[in-house]
C-alpha positions in Angstrom: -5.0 -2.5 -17.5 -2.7 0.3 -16.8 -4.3 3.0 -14.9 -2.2 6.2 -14.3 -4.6 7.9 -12.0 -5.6 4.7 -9.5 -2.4 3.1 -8.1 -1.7 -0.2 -9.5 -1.1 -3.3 -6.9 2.5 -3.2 -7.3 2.6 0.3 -6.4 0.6 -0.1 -3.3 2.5 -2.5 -1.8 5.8 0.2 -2.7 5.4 2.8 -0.4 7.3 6.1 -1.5 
């Protein structure tokens, strides 16, 4: 499920 406003696991683990 893509979900735009909870950050997915892969974006987690990239830290901006």
């Amino acid at each position: 499920m893509h979900m735009h406003g909870n950050k997915t696991h892969r974006e987690k683990r990239k830290k901006k």
